[in-house]
Structures are given as C-alpha cells and as structure tokens.
C-alpha positions as CSV (number, residue, x, y, z in Angstrom):
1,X,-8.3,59.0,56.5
2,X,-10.2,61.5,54.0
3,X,-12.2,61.8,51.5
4,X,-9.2,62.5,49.1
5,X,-7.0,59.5,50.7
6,X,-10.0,57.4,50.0
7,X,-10.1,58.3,46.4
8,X,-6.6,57.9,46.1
9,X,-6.3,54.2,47.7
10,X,-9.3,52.8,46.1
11,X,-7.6,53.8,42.5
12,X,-4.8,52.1,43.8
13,X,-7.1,48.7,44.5
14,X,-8.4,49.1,41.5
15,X,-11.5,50.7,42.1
16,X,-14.1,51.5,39.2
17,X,-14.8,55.5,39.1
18,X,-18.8,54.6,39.6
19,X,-17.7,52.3,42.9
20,X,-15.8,55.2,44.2
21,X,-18.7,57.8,43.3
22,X,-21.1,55.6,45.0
23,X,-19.0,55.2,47.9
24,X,-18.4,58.7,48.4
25,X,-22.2,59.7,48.3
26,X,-23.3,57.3,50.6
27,X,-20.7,58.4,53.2
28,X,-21.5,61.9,52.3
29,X,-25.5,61.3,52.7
30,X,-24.0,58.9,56.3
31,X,-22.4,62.4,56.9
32,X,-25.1,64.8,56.3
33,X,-27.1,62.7,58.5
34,X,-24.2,63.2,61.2
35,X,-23.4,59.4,61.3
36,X,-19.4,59.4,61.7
37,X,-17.7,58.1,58.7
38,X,-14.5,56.1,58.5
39,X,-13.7,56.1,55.1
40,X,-10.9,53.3,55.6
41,X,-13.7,50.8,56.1
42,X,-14.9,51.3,52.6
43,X,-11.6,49.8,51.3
44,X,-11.3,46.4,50.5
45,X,-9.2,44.4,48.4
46,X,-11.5,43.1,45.3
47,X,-11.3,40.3,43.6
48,X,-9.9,39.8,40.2
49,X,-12.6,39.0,37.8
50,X,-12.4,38.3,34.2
C-alpha cells in the first residue's frame, strides 16, 4: 500500500484530515530516516465518539 491508498482508506474509516497529515509526516520523517514504512499498519478502525 501507498501513500495515496493510505489517504484514500483512512477517509474511508473516517479519518480526521489533521490524523491523516500527522500520519503521513511521521512515516515520511520514519522514511527519510530509511526505516521501512508499511502504511497499512497506520489503519485502524476508530471508535465512534460523540
């Protein structure tokens, strides 16, 4: 999975925009580092809160 994909499922899971831009920088920093990143590890399924 991408970087795109990832964007794509967490809107799906209903993902906030900051969450996703958060996500995304820390696995780019992780990257830049040369840590392998598995972006399907970032995606849960969050809970519901009102």
């Amino acid at each position: 999975m991408g970087k795109e994909e990832f964007v794509k499922e967490a809107i799906k899971l209903g993902y906030s925009q900051e969450l996703i831009d958060d996500i995304i920088k820390d696995n780019e920093a992780d990257m830049a580092l040369g840590i392998p990143v598995d972006w399907k590890r970032s995606l849960v399924v969050l809970p519901i809160s009102d």
